[in-house]
Phi, psi and omega in degrees: 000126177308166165284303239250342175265351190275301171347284175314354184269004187246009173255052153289170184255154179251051155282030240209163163339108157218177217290161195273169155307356203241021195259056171244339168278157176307133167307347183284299181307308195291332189290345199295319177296281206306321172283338172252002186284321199277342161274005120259017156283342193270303201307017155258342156304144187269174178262002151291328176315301223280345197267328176285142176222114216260019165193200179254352133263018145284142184255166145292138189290314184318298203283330140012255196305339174309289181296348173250006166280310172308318217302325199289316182298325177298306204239038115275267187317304185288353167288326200251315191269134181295105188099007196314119197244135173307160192284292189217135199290320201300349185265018152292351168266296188349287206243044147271132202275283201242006230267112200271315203295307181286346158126181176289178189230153188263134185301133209307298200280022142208069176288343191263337194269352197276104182272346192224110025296160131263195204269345096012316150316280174297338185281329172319276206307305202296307218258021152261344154315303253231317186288314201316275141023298179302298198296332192267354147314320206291338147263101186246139175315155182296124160108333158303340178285331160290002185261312162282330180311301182301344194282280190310295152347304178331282222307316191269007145309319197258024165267314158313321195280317188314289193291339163251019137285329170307310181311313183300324194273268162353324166274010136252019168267128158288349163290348189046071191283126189259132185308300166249159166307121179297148200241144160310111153271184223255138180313143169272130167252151193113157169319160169297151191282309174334346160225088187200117140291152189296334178333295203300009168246013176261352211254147195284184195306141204242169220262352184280332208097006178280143160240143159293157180280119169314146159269133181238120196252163208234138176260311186118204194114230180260136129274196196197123170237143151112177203270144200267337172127349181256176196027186199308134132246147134317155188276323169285331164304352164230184017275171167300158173185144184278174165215163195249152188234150147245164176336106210180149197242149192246157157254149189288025159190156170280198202295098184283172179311335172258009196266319193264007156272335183291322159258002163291299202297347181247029154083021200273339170279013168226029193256111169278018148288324190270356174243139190292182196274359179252347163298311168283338163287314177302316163254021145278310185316315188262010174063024171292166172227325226195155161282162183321139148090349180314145148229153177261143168241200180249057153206347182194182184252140144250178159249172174228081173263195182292333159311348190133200162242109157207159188346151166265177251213084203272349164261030153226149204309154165291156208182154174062055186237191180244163194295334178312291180329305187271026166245317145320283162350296189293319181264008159297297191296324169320295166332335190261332184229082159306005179279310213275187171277143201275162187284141138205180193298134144321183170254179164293304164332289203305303193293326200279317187313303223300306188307280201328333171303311188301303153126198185272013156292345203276359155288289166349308190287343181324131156229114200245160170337283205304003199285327163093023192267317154097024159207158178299131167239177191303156204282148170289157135313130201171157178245163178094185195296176173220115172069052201277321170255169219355197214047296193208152240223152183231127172259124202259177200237353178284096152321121158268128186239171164287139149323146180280137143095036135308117178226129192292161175326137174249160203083234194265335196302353206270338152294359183293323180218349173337309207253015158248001197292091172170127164072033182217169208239132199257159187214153187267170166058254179161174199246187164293326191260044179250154183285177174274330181259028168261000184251147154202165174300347206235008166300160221202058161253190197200153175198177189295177145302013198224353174284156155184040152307341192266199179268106177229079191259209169217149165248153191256156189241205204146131156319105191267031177225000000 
C-alpha cells in the first residue's frame, strides 16, 4: 500500500471502528480470543479440507486464515509498526479479497488452486502477525486500536463464511463427511414431515404439538433505526435516522423446516405464480427443488449439515435459502389462507423497530457458534419475537442502500461494504454459525438474491391497515 492510502486509513471520522460493547476486556485479551477461536475452527482439517474451494463464492479455509492475516498486516502493521516489513511480500496479492485501493489482486474463483503456501505456512504468518500486533498493543499508536477493532470484527465475519464454505464443500463429497461428530438435537415435534399439507398451516395447535406462528403488531409511526454511536458498528449501520413504518405485524418465530416442505410438495418450486421472473430462471436454469443442502431419498427428506446427513427437523427455521425462494414462499402462503392478510418479507425497519422492543434480551437468547449445534433448532418456548438472533440469518424485502446522509469510511478501508450497495437485498439477526459477539440490532449483511450458501432462512411480516 502507497503512503498517502495507509494516511487515509487513520482520517476516518470515527463514526468508524470503535471497541464493540463487549469492550470491558482489554483489546489485547480480545484480539488473543477472536485469533485462536478461528484456529479451532480450523483444527479438525486436513490440509485437502483447508484446500478445497467448491465453487466461486466459496473460499478455503487455507485463505480463511490468510486473508484476515493480510487484512491486519495490511491495515495495521504497515501503518503502525515502526520498519515495517512484509511476512512475505508475493501474499500481498494472493489473499487481498477486494480491495482496488491497496494494488492487485488473485482472482476469487481460483482461490483453490493457490496450493502454495501451505497451510503450515499460514499458520507461520498467522502466529508472527499475532506477536506483531501484541508488541503494538501494548502502546498502541493513536488510531490503531480502532483498527484492530475492525480487524477482529473483519476476523469474526470470516468464522462464520469459514464455516459455511466448509458445509458447502463438504455437501459435495459423496462420502458426506461431517465437519463435527454427529450429536443427538433436540426431537421434532408433530407428524413426520411426509404428512403435513398445506392446510395445516393455517391451523391452530395440532394434537401433535406443531403450532402456527402468533402475529405480533406492531403500531408503526415514526422511529428510529441505525446505530446510536456507542461500540463497533459498521460504516452502513449508520447514521441513526427516522423512518416512517405502518401498522405491521411480525411472526414470533421463523418460517420451519416442516412449514417449508408443505411448499416443496404442492410444487411451489415449479408453480411461476410465486415467483419473481429472474427467481424462477434461477431455479429453473439450477435445478432447484429444495433448499440448498435437502436430499430427497425414497421415502423422506434429509439434510446435509456440518454434523453430518439426518432426518429434517420439523420445528427448526428453514435454512439455506435465496432471497427469490423466500419471497416465492411468502406469496405461496397467501394463497393458501386467502382470508387472512397476506405474508410477506419485512422491511429492515420494520425487523429492528420489532427486536428492539425486546432489548437486549433478545441477544441473550441467541445460540450463536459457540453454542455447537452448528445448525438451526427448533424455537424455545417463550413470548416476544423468537429466535431474532442465531439459528438462521432473516431476509428482509430492503435493498441495501446507503442510510440518508451515509458516509463511508474513507481510504481503502471505505471498500469494506460502499461499494456493494447494488443489487442486494439485506438480512437481519444472525446465524448458528455467527459468533456471539459478533451480533447486534443495527447489523447490516446482505447478499445478491440468488445466494443461499449461508445460513439463510425468513420471518414473515404483514399489514395490519
Amino acid at each position: 500500500m502507497n503512503v498517502s492510502v495507509n494516511r487515509n486509513l487513520s482520517d476516518q471520522r470515527l463514526a468508524d471502528p470503535r471497541p464493540e460493547p463487549s469492550a470491558d476486556r482489554p483489546l489485547a485479551e480480545r484480539f488473543a480470543a477472536v485469533r485462536a477461536a478461528t484456529l479451532a475452527l480450523a483444527e479438525p482439517l486436513s490440509e485437502a479440507d483447508a484446500q478445497v474451494q467448491s465453487m466461486p463464492d466459496a473460499s478455503p479455509a487455507k485463505w480463511h486464515l490468510a486473508h484476515v492475516t493480510w487484512f491486519l498486516e495490511t491495515f495495521v502493521l504497515e501503518r503502525f509498526e515502526p520498519g515495517f516489513a512484509p511476512f512475505h511480500p508475493a501474499y500481498r496479492v494472493l489473499y487481498n479479497s477486494y480491495y482496488e485501493g491497496v494494488g492487485a489482486r488473485h482472482p476469487r474463483p481460483e482461490r483453490g488452486l493457490v496450493t502454495r503456501p501451505s497451510l503450515a505456512e499460514v499458520r507461520a504468518w498467522r502466529a508472527d502477525v499475532d506477536a506483531r500486533i501484541a508488541a503494538l498493543l501494548r502502546d498502541p499508536p493513536p488510531d490503531a486500536a480502532a483498527l484492530v477493532d475492525l480487524g477482529l470484527q473483519h476476523e469474526q465475519q470470516h468464522q462464520e463464511l469459514l464455516l459455511t464454505d466448509l458445509l458447502h464443500a463438504f455437501s459435495c463429497n459423496p462420502l458426506a463427511p461431517a465437519y463435527r461428530p454427529p450429536e443427538a438435537g433436540p426431537a421434532g415435534r408433530g407428524r413426520g414431515l411426509h404428512e403435513v399439507g398445506p392446510a395445516d398451516l393455517a391451523a391452530a395447535p395440532d394434537d401433535a404439538g406443531a403450532t402456527a406462528p402468533r402475529w405480533l403488531a406492531f403500531d408503526g409511526g415514526l422511529v428510529e433505526i441505525g446505530h446510536e454511536g456507542k461500540g463497533f458498528a459498521f460504516d452502513n449501520e449508520s447514521p441513526r435516522h427516522q423512518v416512517f413504518l405502518r401498522p405491521y405485524a411480525l411472526a414470533d418465530r421463523p418460517v420451519t423446516q416442516r412449514e417449508w416442505l408443505a411448499f416443496v410438495e404442492d410444487g411451489g418450486y415449479r408453480d411461476a405464480r410465486w415467483w419473481q421472473s429472474a427467481g424462477l430462471d434461477a431455479a429453473r436454469t439450477r435445478g432447484w427443488e429444495a433448499p440448498m443442502h435437502w436430499r430427497r431419498g425414497a421415502a423422506d427428506w434429509s439434510v446435509f449439515t456440518l454434523r453430518g446427513e439426518g432426518p429434517l427437523e420439523p420445528d427448526a427455521p428453514v435454512s439455506h435459502l435465496s432471497w427469490y425462494e423466500a419471497d416465492a414462499y411468502a406469496r405461496w402462503l397467501g394463497a393458501q389462507c386467502p382470508h387472512e392478510p397476506p405474508p410477506r418479507l419485512p422491511l429492515e425497519s420494520e425487523w429492528e423497530h420489532g427486536v428492539a422492543r425486546q432489548g437486549p434480551a433478545a441477544i441473550a437468547a441467541g445460540r450463536f457458534a459457540e453454542a455447537g449445534a452448528l445448525r438451526p433448532l427448533p424455537a424455545p418456548d417463550g413470548e416476544g419475537l423468537l429466535q431474532a438472533f442465531g439459528d438462521v440469518w432473516q431476509w428482509t424485502r430492503s435493498d441495501y442502500a446507503p442510510y440518508p446522509g451515509f458516509r463511508p469510511w474513507t481510504g481503502a478501508v471505505g471498500e469494506y461494504n460502499a461499494k456493494f450497495m447494488s443489487g442486494q437485498y439485506v438480512l437481519r439477526g444472525a446465524s448458528c454459525a455467527t459468533p456471539r459477539a459478533h451480533a447486534r440490532l443495527t447489523y447490516r449483511n446482505f447478499f445478491p438474491p440468488d445466494a443461499r450458501w449461508q445460513f439463510s432462512g425468513l420471518r414473515l411480516a404483514r399489514d395490519l391497515d
